[in-house]
C-alpha positions in Angstrom: 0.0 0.0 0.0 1.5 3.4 -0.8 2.0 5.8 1.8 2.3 8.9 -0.3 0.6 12.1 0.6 -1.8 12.9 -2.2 -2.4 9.1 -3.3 -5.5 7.7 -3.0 -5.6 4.7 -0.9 -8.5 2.0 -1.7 -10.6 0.8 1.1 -12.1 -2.2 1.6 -15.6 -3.1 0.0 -17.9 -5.6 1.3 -21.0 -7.1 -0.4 -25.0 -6.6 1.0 -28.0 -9.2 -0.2 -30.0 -5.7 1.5 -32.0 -4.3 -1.4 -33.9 -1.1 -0.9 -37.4 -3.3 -1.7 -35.8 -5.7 1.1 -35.3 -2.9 3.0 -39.3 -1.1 2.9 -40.7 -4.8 3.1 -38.5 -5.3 6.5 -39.7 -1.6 8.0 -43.3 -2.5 7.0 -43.5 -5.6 8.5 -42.0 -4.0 11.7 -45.2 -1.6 11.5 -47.8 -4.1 11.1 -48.0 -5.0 14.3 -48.9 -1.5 15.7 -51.1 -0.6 12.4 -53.2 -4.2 12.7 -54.0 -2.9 16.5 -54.8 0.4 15.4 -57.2 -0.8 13.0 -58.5 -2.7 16.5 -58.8 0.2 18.3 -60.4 2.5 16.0 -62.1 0.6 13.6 -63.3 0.6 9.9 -62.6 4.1 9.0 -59.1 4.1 10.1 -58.8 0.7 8.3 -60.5 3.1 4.8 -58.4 5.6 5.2 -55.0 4.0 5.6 -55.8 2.4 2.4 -56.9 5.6 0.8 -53.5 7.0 1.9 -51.4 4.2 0.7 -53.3 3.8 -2.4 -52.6 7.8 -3.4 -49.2 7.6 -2.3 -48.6 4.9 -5.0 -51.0 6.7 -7.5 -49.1 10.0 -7.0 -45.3 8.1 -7.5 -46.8 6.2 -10.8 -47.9 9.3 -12.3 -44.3 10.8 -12.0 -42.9 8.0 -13.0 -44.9 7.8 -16.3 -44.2 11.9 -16.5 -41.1 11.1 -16.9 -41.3 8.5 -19.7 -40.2 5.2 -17.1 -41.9 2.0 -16.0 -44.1 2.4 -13.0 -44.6 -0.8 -12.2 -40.8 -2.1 -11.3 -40.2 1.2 -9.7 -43.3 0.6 -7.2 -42.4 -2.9 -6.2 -39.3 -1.3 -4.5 -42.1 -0.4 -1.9 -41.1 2.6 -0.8 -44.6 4.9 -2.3 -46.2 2.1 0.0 -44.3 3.0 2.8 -44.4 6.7 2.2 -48.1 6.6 2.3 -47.8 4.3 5.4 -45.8 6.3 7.6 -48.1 9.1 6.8 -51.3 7.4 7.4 -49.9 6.7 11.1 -49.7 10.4 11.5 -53.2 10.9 10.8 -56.6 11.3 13.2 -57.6 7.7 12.2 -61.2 8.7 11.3 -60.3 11.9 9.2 -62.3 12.5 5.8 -61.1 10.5 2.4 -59.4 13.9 1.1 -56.8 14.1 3.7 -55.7 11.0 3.3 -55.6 11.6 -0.7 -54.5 15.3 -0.4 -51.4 13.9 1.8 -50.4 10.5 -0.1 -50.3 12.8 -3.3 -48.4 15.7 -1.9 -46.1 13.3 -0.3 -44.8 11.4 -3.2 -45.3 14.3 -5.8 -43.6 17.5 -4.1 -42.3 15.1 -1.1 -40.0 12.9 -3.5 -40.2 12.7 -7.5 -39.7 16.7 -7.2 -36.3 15.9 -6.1 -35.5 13.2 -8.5 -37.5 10.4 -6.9 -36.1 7.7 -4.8 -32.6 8.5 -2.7 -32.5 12.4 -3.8 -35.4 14.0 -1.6 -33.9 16.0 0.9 -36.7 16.3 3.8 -38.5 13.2 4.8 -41.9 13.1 2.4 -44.2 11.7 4.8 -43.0 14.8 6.8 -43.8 17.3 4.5 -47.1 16.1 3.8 -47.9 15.9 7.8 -47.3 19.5 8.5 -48.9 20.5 5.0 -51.9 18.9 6.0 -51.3 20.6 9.7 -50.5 23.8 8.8 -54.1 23.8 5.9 -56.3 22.2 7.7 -55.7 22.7 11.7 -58.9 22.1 12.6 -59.2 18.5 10.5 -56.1 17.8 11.6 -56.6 17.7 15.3 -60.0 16.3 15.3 -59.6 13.0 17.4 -61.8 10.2 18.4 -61.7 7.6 21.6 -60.8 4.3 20.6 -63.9 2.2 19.9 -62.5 -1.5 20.0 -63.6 -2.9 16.6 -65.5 -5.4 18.7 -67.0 -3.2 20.6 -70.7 -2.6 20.4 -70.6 1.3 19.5 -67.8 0.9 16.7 -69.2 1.4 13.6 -69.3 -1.2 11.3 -67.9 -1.4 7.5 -70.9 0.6 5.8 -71.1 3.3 8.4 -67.1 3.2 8.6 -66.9 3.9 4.8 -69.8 6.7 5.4 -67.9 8.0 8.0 -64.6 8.2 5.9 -66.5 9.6 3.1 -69.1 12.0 4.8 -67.2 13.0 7.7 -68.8 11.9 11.4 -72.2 11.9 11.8 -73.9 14.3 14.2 -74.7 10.6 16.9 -71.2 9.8 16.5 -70.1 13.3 18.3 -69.5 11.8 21.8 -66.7 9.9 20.8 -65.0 13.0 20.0 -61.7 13.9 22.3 -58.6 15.5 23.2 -55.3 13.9 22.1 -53.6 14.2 25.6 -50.4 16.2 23.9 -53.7 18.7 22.9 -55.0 18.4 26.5 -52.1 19.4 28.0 -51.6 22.7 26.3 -54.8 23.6 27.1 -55.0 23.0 30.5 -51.3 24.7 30.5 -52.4 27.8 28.9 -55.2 27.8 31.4 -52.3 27.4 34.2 -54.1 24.3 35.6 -51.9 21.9 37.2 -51.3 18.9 34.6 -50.9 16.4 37.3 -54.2 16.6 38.6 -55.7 17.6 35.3 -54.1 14.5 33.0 -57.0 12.3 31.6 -54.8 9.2 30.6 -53.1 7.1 32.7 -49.3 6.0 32.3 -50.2 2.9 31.4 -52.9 3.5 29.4 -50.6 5.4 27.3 -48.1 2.4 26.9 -51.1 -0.3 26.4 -52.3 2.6 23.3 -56.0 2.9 24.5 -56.5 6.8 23.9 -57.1 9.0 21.6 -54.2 10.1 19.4 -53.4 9.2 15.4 -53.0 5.5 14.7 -49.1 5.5 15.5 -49.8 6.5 18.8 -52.1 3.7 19.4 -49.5 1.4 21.6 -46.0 2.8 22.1 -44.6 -1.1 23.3 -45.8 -2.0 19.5 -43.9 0.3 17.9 -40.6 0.1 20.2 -40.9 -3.3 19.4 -40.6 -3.4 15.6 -37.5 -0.4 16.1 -35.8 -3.0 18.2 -36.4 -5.8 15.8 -35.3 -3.5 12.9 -31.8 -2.8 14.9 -31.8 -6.2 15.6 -32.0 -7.4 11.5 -29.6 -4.5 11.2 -32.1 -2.4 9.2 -31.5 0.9 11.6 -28.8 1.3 14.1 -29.5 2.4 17.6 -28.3 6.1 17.6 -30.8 8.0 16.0 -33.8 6.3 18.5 -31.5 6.6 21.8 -30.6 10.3 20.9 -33.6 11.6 20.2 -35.3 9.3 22.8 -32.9 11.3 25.2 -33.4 14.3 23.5 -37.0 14.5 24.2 -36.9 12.6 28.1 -33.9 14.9 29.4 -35.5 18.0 29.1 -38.5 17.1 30.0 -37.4 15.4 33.1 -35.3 18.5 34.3 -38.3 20.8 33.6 -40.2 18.6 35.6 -38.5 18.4 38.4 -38.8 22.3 38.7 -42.1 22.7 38.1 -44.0 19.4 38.2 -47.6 21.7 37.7 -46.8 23.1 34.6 -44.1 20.5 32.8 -45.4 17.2 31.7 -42.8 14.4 32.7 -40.6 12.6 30.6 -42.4 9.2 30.4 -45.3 10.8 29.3 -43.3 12.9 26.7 -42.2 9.6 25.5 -44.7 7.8 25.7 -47.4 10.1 23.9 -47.8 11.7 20.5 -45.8 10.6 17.2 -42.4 10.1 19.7 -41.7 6.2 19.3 -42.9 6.4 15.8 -40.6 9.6 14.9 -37.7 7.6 16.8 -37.8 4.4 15.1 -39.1 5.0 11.8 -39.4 8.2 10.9 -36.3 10.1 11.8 -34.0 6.8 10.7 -34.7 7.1 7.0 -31.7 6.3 5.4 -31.9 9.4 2.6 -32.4 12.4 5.2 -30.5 11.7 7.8 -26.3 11.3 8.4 -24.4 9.1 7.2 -21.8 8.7 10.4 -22.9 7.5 14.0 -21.6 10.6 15.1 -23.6 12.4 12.8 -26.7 10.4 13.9 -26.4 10.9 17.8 -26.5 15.0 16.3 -29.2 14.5 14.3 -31.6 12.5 16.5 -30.9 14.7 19.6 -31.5 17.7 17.7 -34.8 15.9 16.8 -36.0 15.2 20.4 -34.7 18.8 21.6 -37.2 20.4 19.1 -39.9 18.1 19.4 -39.9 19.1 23.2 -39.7 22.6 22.5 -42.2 23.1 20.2 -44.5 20.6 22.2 -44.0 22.9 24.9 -43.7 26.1 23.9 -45.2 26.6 20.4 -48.9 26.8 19.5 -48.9 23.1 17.9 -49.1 20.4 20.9 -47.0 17.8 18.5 -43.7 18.9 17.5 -42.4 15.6 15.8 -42.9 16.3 12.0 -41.6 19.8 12.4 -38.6 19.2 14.1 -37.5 16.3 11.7 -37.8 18.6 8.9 -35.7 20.9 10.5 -33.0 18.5 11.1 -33.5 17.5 7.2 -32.5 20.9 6.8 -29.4 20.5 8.6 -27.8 17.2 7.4 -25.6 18.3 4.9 -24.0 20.7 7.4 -23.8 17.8 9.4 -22.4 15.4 6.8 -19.8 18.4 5.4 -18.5 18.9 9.2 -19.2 14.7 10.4 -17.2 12.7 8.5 -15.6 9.4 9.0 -11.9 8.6 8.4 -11.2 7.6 5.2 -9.4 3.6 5.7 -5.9 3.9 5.0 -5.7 7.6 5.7 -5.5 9.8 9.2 -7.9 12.2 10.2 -5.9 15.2 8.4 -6.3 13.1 5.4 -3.0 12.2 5.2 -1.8 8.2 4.3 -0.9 6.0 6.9 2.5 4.8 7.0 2.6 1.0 6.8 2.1 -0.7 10.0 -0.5 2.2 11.3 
């Protein structure tokens, strides 16, 4: 090996049987689990629009793909339209009207992805930018939640009235099922300087078991830590990302808490509630928009969780998860142009190793 300054030095290569269909089919598997009890929970129309979602998602990538004179067919079984859609339709009140659902699943593959040259090339997350589209045109849709109805359950509606409901919007008998996400709850009660611990409607353990109101990836946070640790496991995601902005989000919060318990929700609850898990595991680990070092990625994913508590807690939105992944989006170029790794064969300055080094 030559030890010259100035000549390149070749690194090792090593072989994957990872492709990126392999890859999407992995991460949706590791949803399914939370997404089947969703569908439990909240019945028919969450079950309609998740589908609607999906199904636009794909619609929107195929029409791209035919704009720009290529097969849409192979480029769709790499899955990852399906997963866009996914992801997004986990982000959702689970019984919002048809159009949101279609509104989001085309805006997330259109101006999400293909804008920037399709697969690999988008710079912010798309599900992401379709989330806080959505939230930023239509607040009031947007945060417009239901209590879970078990699809067993006597009062969930069944699959005509579920479709109606997805198509029509809920009907005016259906209105007491209406609620609070407890994210929402809390900034209410906060700006009314009520004391959150006495004020809280969901119990710890309520909000690990999933059985409140929220989107449909908020429905059980042990489901979706599950399928992160399986995907770490199968080597799919590594761990920094979740642990720093896991840590990101619980170490303020904690700290905060422990000065003012009445005003400050806690950390478990922090974790435990909104889009956290979900942004942790699956959201803030996509391969395109975030670093490519583990340095980089500890960054990254702590920058996530400080935001997402910041805006949780001090901006007018009571879920700060979307937002503060774009943000970091925003940043990982800095990251990567001031992150890097060290080049094999080379020192840190750049320079080659002598032999032996």
């Amino acid at each position: 090996m030559s030890h010259a300054i100035g000549i390149p030095v070749t690194a090792p290569h090593t072989t994957t049987t990872n492709s990126a269909g392999r890859v999407m089919a992995t991460v949706m598997a590791a949803l399914l689990p939370a997404t089947l009890f969703g569908f439990w929970l909240y019945g028919w129309p969450a079950i309609f629009l998740w589908l609607i979602t999906v199904g636009s998602a794909a619609l929107g990538e195929a029409f791209c793909l035919r704009l720009m004179g290529r097969q849409a067919a192979p480029a769709l079984l790499d899955g990852s339209a399906v997963l866009t859609g996914w992801l997004l339709a986990l982000t959702l009140p689970p019984w919002a009207p048809w159009w949101i659902g279609a509104f989001g699943g085309l805006f997330a593959t259109v101006l999400g992805k293909q804008v920037f040259g399709g697969l690999g090339q988008n710079l912010f997350n798309p599900a992401m930018v379709a989330r806080v589209a959505l939230l930023i045109s239509f607040p009031v849709v947007m945060t417009a939640w239901v209590a879970p109805l078990p699809i067993h359950s006597a009062a969930a509606p069944g699959p005509i009235v579920g479709l109606l409901i997805t198509l029509k919007g809920m009907p005016p008998g259906l209105d007491a099922v209406a609620s609070a996400s407890l994210l929402g709850f809390a900034k209410t009660e906060m700006s009314r300087g009520l004391d959150l611990l006495q004020s809280l409607p969901q119990a710890p353990a309520q909000l690990w078991y999933g059985s409140r109101p929220g989107s449909l990836g908020e429905t059980a946070a042990w489901l979706i830590a599950a399928g992160g640790v399986a995907m770490m496991f199968l080597r799919i995601i590594t761990w920094h990302i979740p642990f720093a902005m896991l840590a990101g989000i619980a170490v303020p919060a904690a700290i905060f808490h422990a000065v003012d318990p009445a005003r400050y929700l806690d950390a478990g609850t922090h974790l435990m509630s909104g889009a956290a898990m979900l942004g942790a595991f699956f959201i803030a680990t996509d391969y395109v928009t975030s670093p490519n070092t583990p340095k980089g990625q500890l960054i990254f994913g702590a920058g996530c969780g400080l935001l997402t508590w910041v805006i949780r807690t001090w901006a007018g939105y009571p879920e700060g998860v979307a937002f503060a992944v774009l943000l970091m989006n925003a940043v990982t170029p800095i990251i990567d142009a001031y992150v890097k790794p060290r080049i094999y064969g080379r020192d840190r300055k750049g320079a080659a190793l002598e032999p032996g080094n």
